[in-house]
HTML snippet that shows the backbone in 3Dmol.js (N, CA, C, O; Angstrom):
<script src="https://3Dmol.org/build/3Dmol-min.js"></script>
<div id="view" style="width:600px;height:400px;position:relative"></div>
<script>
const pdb = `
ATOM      1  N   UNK A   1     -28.319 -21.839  36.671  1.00  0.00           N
ATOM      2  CA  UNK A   1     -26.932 -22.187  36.434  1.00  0.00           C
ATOM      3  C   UNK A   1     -26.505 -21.626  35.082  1.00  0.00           C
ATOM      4  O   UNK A   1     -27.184 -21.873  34.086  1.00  0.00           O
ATOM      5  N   UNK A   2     -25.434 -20.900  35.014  1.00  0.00           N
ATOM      6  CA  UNK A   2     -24.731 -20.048  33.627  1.00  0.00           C
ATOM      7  C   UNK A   2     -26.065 -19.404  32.896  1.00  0.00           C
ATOM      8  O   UNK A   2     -26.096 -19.222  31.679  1.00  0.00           O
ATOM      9  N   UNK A   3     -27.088 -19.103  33.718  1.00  0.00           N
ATOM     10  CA  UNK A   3     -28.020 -18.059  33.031  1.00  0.00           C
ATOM     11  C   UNK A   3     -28.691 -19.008  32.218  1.00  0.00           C
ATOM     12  O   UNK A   3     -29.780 -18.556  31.864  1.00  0.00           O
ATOM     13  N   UNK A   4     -28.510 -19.925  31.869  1.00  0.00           N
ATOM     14  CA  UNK A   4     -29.629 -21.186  30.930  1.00  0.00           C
ATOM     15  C   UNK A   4     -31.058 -22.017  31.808  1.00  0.00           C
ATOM     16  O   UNK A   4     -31.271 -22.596  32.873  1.00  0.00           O
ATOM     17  N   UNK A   5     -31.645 -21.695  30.803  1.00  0.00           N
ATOM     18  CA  UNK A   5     -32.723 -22.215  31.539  1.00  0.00           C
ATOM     19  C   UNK A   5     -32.974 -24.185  31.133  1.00  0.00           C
ATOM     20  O   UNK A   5     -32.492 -24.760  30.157  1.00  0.00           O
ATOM     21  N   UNK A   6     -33.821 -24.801  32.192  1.00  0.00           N
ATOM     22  CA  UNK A   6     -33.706 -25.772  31.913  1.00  0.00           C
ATOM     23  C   UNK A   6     -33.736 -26.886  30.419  1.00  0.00           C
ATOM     24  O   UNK A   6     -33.137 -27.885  30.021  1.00  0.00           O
ATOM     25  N   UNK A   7     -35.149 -25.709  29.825  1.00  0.00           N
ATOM     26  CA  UNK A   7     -35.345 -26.532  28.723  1.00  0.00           C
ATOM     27  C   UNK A   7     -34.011 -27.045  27.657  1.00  0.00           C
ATOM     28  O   UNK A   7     -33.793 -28.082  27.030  1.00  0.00           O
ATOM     29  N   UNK A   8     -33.120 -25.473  27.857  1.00  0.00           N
ATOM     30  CA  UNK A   8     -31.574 -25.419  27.304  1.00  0.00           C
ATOM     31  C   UNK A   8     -30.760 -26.405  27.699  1.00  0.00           C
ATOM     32  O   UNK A   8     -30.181 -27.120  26.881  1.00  0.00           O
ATOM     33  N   UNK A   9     -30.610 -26.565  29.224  1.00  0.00           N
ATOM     34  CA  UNK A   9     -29.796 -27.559  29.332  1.00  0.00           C
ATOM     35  C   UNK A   9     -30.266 -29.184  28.913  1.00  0.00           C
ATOM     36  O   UNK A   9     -29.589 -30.089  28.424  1.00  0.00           O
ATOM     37  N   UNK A  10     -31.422 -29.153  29.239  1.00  0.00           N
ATOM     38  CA  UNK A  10     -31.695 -30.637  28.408  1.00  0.00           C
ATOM     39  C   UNK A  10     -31.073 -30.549  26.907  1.00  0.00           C
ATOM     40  O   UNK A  10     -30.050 -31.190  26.666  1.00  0.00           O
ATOM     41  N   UNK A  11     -31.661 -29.790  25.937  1.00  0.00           N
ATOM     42  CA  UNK A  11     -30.773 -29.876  24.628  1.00  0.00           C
ATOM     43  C   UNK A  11     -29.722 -29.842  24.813  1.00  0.00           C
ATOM     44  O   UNK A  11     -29.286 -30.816  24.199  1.00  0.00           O
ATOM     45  N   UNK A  12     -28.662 -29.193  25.430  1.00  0.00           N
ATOM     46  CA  UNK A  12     -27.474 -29.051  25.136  1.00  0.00           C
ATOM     47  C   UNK A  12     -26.693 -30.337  25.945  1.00  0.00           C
ATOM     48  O   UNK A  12     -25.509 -30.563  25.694  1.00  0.00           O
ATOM     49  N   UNK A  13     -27.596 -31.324  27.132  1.00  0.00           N
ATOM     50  CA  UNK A  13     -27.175 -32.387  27.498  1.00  0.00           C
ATOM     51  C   UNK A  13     -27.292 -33.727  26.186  1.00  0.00           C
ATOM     52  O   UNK A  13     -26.491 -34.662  26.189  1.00  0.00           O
ATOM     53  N   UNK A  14     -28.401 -33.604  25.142  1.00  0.00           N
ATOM     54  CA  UNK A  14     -29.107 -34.376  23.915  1.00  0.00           C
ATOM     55  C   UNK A  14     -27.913 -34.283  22.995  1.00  0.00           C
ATOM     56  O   UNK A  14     -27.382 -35.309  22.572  1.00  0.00           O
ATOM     57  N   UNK A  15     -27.420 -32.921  22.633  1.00  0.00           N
ATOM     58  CA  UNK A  15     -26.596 -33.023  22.099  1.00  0.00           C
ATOM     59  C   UNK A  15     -25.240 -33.583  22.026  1.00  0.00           C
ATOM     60  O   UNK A  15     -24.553 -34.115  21.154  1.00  0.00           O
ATOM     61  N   UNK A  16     -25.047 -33.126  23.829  1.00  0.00           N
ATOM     62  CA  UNK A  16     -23.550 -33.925  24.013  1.00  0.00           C
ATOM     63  C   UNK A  16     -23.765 -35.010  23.642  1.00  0.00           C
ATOM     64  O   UNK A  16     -23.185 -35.284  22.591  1.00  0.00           O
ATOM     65  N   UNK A  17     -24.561 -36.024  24.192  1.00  0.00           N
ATOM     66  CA  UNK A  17     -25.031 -36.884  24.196  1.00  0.00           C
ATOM     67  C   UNK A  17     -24.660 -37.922  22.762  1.00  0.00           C
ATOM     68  O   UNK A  17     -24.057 -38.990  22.658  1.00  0.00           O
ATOM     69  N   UNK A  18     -25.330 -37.038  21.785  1.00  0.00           N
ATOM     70  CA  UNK A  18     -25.225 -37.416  20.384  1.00  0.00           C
ATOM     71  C   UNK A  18     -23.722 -37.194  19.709  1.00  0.00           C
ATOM     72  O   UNK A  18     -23.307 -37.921  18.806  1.00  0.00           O
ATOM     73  N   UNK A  19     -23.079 -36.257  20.187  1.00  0.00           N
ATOM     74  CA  UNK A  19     -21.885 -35.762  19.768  1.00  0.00           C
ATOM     75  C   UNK A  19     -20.692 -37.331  20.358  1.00  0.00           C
ATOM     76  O   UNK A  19     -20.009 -38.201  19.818  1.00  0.00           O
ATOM     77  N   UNK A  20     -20.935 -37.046  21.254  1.00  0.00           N
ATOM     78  CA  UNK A  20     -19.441 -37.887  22.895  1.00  0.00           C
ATOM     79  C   UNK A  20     -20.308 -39.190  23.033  1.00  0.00           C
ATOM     80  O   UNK A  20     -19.761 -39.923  23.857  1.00  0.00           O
ATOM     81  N   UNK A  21     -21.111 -39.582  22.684  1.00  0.00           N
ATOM     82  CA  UNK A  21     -21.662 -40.905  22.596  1.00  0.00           C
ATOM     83  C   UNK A  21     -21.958 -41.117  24.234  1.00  0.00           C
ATOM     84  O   UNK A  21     -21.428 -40.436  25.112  1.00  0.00           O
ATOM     85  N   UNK A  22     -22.859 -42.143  24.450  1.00  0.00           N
ATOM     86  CA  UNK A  22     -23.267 -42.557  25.388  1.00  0.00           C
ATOM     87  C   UNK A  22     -22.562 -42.933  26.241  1.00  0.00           C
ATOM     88  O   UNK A  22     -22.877 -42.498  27.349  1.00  0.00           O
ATOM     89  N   UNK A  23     -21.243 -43.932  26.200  1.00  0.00           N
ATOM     90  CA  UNK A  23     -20.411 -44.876  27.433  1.00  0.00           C
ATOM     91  C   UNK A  23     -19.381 -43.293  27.424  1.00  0.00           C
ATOM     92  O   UNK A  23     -19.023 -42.925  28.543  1.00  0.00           O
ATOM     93  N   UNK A  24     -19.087 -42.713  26.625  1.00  0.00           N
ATOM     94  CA  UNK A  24     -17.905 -41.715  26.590  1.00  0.00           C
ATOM     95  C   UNK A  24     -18.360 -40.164  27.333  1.00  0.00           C
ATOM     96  O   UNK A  24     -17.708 -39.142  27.546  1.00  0.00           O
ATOM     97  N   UNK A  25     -19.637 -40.501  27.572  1.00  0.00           N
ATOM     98  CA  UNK A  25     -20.558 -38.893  28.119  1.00  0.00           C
ATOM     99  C   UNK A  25     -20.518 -38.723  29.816  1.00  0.00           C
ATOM    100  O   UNK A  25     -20.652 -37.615  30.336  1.00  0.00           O
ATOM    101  N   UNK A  26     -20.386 -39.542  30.337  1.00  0.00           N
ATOM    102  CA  UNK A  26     -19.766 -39.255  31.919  1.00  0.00           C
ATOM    103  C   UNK A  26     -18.582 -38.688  32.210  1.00  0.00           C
ATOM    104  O   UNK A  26     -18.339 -37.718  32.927  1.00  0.00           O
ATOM    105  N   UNK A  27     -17.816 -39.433  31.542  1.00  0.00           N
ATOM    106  CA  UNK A  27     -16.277 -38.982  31.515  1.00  0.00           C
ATOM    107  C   UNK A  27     -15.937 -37.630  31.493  1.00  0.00           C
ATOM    108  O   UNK A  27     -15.202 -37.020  32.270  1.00  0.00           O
ATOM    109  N   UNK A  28     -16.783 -37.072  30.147  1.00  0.00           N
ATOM    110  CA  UNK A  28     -16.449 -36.000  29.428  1.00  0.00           C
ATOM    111  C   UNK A  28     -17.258 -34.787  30.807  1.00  0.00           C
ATOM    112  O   UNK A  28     -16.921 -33.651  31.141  1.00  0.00           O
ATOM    113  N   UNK A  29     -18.392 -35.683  31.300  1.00  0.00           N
ATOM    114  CA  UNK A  29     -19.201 -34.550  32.514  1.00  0.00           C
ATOM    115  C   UNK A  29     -18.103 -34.514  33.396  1.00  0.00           C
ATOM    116  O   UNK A  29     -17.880 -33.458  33.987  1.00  0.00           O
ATOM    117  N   UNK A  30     -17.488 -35.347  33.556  1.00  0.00           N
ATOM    118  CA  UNK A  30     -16.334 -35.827  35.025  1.00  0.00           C
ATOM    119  C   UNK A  30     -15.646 -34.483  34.835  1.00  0.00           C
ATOM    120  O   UNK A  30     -15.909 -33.506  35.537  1.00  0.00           O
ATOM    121  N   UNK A  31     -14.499 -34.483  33.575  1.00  0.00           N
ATOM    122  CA  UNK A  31     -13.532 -33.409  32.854  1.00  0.00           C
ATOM    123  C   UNK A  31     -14.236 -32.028  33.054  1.00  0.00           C
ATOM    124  O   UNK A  31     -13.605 -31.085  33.531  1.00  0.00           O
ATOM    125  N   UNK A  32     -15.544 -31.914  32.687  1.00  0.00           N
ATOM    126  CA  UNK A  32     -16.219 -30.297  32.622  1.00  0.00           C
ATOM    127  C   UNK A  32     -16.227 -29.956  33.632  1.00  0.00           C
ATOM    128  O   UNK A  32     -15.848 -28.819  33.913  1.00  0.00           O
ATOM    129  N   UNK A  33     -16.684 -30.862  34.586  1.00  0.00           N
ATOM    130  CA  UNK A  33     -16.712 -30.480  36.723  1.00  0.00           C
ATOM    131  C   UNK A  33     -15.759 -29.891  36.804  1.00  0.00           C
ATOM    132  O   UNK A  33     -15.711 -28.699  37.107  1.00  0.00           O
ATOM    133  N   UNK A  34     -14.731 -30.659  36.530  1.00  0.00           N
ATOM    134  CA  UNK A  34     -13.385 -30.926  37.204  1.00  0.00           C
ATOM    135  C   UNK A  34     -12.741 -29.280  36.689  1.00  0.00           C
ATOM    136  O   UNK A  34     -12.310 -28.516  37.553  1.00  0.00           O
ATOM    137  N   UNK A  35     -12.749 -28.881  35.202  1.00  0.00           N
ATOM    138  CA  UNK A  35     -12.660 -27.799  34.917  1.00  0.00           C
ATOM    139  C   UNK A  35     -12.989 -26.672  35.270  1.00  0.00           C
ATOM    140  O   UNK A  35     -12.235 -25.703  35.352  1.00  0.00           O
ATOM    141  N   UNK A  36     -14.495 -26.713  35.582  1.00  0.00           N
ATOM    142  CA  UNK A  36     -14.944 -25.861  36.204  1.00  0.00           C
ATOM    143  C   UNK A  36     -14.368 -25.362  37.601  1.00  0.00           C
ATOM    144  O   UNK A  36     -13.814 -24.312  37.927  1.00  0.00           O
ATOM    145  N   UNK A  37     -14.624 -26.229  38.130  1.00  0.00           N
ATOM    146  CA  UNK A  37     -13.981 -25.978  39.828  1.00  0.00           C
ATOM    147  C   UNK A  37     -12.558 -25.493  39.728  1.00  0.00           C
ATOM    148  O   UNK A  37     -12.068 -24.825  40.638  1.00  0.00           O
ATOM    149  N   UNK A  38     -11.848 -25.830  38.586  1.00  0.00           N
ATOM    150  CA  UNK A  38     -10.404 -24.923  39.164  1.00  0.00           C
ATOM    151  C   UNK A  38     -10.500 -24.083  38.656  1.00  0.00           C
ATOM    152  O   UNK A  38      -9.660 -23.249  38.993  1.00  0.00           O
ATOM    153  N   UNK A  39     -11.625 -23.545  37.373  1.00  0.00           N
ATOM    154  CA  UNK A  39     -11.705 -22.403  37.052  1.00  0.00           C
ATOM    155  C   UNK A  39     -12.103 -21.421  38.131  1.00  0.00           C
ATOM    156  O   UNK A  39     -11.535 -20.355  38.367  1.00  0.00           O
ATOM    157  N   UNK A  40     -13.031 -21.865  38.682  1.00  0.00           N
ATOM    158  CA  UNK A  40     -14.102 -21.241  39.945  1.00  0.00           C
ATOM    159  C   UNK A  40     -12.939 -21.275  41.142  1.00  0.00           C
ATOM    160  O   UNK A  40     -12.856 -20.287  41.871  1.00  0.00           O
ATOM    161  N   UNK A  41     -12.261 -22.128  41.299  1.00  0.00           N
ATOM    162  CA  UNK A  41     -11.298 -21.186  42.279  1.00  0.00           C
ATOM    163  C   UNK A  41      -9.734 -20.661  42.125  1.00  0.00           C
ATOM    164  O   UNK A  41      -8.760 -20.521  42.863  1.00  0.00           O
ATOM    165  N   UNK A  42     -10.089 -20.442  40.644  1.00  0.00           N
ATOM    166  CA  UNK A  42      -8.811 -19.654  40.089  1.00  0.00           C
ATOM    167  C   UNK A  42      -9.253 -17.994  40.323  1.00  0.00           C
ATOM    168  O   UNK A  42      -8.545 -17.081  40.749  1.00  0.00           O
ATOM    169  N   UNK A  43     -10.766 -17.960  39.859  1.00  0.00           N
ATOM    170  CA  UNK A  43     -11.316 -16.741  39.815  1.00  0.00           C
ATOM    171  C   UNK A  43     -11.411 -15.981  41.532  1.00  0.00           C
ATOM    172  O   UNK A  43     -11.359 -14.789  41.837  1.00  0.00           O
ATOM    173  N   UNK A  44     -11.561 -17.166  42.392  1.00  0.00           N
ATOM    174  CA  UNK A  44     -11.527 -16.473  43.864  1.00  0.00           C
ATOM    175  C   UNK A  44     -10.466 -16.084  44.422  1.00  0.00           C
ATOM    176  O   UNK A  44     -10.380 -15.176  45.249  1.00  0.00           O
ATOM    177  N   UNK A  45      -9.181 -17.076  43.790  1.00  0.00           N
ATOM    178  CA  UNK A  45      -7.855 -16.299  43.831  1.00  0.00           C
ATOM    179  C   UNK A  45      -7.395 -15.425  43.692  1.00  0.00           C
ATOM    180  O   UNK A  45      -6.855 -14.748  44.567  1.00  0.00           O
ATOM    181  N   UNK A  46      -7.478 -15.182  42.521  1.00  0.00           N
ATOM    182  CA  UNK A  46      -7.560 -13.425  41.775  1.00  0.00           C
ATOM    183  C   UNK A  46      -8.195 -12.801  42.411  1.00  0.00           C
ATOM    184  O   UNK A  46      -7.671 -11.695  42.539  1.00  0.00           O
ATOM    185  N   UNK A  47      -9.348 -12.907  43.067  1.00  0.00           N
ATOM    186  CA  UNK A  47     -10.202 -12.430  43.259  1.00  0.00           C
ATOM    187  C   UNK A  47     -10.217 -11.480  44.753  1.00  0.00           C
ATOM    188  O   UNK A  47     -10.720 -10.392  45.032  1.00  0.00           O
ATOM    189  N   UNK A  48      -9.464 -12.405  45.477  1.00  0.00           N
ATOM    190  CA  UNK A  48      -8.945 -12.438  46.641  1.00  0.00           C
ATOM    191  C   UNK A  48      -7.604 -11.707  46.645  1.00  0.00           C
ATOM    192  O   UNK A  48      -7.438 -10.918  47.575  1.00  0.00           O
ATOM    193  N   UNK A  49      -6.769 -11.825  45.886  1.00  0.00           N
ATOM    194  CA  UNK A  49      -5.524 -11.026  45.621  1.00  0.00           C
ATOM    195  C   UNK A  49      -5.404  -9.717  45.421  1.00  0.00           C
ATOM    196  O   UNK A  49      -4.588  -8.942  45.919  1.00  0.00           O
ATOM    197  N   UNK A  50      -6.392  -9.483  44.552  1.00  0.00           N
ATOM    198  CA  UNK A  50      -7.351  -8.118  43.955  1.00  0.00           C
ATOM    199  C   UNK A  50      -7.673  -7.445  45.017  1.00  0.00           C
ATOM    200  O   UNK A  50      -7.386  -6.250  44.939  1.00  0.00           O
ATOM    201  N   UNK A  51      -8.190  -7.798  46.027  1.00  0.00           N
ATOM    202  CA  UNK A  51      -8.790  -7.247  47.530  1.00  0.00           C
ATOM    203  C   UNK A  51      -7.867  -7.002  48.164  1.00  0.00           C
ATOM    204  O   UNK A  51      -7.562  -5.821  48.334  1.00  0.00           O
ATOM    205  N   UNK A  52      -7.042  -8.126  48.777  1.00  0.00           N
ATOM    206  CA  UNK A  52      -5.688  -7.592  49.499  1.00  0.00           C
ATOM    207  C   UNK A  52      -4.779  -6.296  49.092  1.00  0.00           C
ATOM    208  O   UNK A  52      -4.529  -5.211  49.615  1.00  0.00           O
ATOM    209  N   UNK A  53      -4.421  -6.960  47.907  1.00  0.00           N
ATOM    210  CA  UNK A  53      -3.958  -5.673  47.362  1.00  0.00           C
ATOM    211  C   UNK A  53      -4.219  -4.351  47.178  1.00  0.00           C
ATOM    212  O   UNK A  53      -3.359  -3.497  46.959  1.00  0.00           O
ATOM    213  N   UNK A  54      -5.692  -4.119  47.285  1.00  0.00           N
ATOM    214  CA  UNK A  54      -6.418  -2.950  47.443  1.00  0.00           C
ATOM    215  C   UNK A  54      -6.829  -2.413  48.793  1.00  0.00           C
ATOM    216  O   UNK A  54      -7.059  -1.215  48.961  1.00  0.00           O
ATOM    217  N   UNK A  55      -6.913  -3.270  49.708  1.00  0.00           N
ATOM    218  CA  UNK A  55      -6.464  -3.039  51.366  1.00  0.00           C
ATOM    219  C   UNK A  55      -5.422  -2.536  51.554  1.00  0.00           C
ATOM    220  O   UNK A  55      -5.411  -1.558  52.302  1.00  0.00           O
ATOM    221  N   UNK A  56      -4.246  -2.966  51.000  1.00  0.00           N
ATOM    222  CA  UNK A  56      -2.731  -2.637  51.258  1.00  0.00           C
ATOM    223  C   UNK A  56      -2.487  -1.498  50.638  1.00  0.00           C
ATOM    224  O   UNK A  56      -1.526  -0.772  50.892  1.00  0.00           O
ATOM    225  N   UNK A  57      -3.494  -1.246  49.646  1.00  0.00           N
ATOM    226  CA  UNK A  57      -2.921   0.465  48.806  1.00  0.00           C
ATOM    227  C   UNK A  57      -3.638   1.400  49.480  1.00  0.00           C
ATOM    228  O   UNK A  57      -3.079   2.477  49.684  1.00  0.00           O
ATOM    229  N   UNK A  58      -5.036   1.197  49.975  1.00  0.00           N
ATOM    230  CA  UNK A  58      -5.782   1.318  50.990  1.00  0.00           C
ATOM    231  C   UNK A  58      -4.964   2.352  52.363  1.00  0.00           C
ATOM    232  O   UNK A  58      -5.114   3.523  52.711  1.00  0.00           O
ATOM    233  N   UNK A  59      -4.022   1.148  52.887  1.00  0.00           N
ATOM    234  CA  UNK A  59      -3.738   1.723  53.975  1.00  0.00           C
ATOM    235  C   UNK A  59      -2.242   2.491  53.962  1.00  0.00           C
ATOM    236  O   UNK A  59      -1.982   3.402  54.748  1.00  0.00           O
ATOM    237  N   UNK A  60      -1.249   1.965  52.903  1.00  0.00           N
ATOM    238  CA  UNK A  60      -0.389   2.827  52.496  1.00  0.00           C
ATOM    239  C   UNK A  60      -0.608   4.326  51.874  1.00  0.00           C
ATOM    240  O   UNK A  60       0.326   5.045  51.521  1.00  0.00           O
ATOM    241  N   UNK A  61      -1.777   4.624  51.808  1.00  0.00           N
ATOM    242  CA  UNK A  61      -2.517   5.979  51.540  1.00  0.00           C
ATOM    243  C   UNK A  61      -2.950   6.737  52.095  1.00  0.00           C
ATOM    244  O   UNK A  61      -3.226   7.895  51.783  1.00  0.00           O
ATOM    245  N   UNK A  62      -3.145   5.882  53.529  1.00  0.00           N
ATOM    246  CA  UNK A  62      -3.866   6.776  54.538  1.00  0.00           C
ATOM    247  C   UNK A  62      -2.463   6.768  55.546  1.00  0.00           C
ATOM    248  O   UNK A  62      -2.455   7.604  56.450  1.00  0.00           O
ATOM    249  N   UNK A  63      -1.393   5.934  55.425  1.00  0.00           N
ATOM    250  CA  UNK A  63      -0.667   6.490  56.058  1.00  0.00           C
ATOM    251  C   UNK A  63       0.319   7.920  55.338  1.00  0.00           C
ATOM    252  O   UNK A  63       0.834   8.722  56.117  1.00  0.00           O
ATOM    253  N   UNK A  64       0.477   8.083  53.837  1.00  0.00           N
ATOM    254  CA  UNK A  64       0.697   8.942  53.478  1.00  0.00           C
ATOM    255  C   UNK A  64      -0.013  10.140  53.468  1.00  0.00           C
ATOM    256  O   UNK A  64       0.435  11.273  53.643  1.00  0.00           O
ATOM    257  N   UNK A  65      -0.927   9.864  53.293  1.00  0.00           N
ATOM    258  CA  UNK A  65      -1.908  11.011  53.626  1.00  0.00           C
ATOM    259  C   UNK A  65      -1.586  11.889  55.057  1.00  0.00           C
ATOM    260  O   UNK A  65      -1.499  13.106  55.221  1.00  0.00           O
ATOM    261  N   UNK A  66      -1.454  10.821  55.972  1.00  0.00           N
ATOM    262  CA  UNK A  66      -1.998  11.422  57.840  1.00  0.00           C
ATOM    263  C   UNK A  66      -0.423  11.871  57.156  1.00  0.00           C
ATOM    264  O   UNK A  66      -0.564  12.933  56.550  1.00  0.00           O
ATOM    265  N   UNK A  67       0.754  11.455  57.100  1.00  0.00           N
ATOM    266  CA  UNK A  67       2.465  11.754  56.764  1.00  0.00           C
ATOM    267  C   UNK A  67       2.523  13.209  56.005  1.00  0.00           C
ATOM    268  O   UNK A  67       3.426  13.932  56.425  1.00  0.00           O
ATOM    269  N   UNK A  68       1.812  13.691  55.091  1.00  0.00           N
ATOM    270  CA  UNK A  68       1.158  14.725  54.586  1.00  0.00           C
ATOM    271  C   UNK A  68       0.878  15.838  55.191  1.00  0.00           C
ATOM    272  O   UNK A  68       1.292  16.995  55.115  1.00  0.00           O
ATOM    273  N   UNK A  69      -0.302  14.999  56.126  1.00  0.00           N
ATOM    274  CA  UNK A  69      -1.137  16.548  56.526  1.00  0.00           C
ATOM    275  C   UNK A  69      -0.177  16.453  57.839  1.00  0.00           C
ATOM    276  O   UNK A  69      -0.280  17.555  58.378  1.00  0.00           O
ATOM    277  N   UNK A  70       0.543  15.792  58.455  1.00  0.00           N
ATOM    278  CA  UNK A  70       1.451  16.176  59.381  1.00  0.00           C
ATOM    279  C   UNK A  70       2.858  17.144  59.340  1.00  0.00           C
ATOM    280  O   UNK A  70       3.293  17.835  60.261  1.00  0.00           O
ATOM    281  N   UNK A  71       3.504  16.942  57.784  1.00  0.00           N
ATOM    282  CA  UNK A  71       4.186  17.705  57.196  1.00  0.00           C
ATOM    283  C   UNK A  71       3.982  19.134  56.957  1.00  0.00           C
ATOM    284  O   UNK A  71       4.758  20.032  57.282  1.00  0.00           O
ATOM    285  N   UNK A  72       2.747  19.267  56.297  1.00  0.00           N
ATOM    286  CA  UNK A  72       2.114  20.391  55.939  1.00  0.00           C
ATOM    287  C   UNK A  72       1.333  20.966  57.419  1.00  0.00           C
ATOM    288  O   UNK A  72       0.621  21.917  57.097  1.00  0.00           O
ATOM    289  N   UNK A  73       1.249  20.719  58.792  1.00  0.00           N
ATOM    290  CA  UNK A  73       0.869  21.518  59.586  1.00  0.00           C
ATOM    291  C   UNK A  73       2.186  21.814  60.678  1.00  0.00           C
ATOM    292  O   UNK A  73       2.077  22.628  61.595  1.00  0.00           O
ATOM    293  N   UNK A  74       3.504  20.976  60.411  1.00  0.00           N
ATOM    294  CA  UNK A  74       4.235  21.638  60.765  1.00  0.00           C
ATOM    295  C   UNK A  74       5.335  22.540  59.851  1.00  0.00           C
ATOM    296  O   UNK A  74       6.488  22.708  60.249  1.00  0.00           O
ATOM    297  N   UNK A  75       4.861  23.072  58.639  1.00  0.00           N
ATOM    298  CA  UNK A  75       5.304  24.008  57.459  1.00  0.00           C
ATOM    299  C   UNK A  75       4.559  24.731  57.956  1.00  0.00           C
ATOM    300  O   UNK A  75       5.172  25.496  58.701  1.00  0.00           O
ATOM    301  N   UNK A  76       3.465  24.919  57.947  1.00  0.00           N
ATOM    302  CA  UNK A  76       2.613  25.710  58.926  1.00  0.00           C
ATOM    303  C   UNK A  76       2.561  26.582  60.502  1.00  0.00           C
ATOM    304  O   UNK A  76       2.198  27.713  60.825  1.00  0.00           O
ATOM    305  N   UNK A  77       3.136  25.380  61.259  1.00  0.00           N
ATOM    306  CA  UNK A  77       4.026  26.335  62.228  1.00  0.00           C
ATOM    307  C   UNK A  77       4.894  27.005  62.316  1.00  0.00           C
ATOM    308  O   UNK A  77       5.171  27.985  63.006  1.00  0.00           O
ATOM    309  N   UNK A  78       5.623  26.144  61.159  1.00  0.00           N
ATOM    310  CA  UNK A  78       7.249  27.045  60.877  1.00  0.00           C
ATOM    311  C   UNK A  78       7.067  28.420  60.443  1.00  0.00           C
ATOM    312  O   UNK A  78       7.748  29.341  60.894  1.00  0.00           O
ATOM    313  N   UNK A  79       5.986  28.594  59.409  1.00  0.00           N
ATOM    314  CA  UNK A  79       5.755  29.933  58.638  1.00  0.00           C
ATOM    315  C   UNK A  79       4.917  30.781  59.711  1.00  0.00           C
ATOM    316  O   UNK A  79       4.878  32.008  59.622  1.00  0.00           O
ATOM    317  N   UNK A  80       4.217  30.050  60.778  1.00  0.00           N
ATOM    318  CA  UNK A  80       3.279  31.078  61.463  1.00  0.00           C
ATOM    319  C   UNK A  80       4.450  31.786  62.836  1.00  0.00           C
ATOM    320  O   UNK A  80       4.422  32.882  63.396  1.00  0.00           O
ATOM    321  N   UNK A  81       5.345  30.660  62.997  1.00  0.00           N
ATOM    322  CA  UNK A  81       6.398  31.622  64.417  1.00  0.00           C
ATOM    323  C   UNK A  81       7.272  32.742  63.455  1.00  0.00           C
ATOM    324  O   UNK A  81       7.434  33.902  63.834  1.00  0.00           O
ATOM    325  N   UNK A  82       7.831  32.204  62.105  1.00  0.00           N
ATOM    326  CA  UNK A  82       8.419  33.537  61.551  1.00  0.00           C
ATOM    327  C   UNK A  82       7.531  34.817  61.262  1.00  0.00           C
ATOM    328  O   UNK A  82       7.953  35.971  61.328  1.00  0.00           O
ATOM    329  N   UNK A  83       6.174  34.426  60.915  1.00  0.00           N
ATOM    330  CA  UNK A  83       5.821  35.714  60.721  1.00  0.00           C
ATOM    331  C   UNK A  83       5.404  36.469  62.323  1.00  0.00           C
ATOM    332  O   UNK A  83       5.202  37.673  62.480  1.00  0.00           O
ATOM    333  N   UNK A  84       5.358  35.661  63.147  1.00  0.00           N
ATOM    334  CA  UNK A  84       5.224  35.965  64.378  1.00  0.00           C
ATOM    335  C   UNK A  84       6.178  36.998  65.152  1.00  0.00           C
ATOM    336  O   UNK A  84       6.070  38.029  65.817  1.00  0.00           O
ATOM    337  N   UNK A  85       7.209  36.097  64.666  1.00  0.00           N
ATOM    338  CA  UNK A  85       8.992  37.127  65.231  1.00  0.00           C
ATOM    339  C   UNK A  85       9.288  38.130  64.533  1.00  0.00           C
ATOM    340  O   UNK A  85      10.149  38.944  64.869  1.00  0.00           O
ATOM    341  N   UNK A  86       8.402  38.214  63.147  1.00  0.00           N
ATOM    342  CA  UNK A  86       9.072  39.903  62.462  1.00  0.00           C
ATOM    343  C   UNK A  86       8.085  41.044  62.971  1.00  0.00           C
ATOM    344  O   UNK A  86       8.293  42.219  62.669  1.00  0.00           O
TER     345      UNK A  86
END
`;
const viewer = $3Dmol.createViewer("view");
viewer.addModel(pdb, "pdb");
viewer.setStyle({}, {cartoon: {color: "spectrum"}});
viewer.zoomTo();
viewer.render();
</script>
C-alpha cells in the first residue's frame, strides 16, 4: 500500500497516534479513507475522460484521413482523364 512497507506503517500509525491522540485517532482514519476514495475516484474520472476523449480524436482522424485519401484519389482521376484526353 503507497509503496511503504509494514514496519513504516506501524511508525507512521505510533506517530499519528502520539500527534491526534488516542479517542481523536479514528476519526482522523475515518477523514483519510474518506479522502482517499474521492481522491481515487477523482483520478478514474479523469482518467476515464482522458480515454474517451482520445477514442473520439481517434476516430475523427480516421474519418479524416479515409475523407483525405478519398479526395486525393479522386484529384487523381481528375488529372489522369485530362492527361488521357490530350
Amino acid at each position: 500500500m503507497f509503496g511503504i512497507s509494514s514496519t513504516e506503517f506501524v511508525v507512521i500509525l505510533f506517530v499519528a497516534l502520539l500527534v491526534v491522540g488516542p479517542q481523536q485517532l479514528p476519526q482522523v482514519l475515518r477523514v483519510c479513507g474518506r479522502v482517499y476514495r474521492k481522491l481515487n475516484r477523482f483520478a478514474r474520472n479523469v482518467s476515464q475522460v482522458i480515454d474517451d476523449t482520445m477514442y473520439d480524436a481517434d476516430r475523427i482522424a480516421a474519418k479524416a484521413e479515409a475523407k483525405l485519401n478519398e479526395t486525393l484519389a479522386e484529384k487523381r482521376e481528375e488529372k489522369d482523364e485530362k492527361t488521357d484526353g490530350k
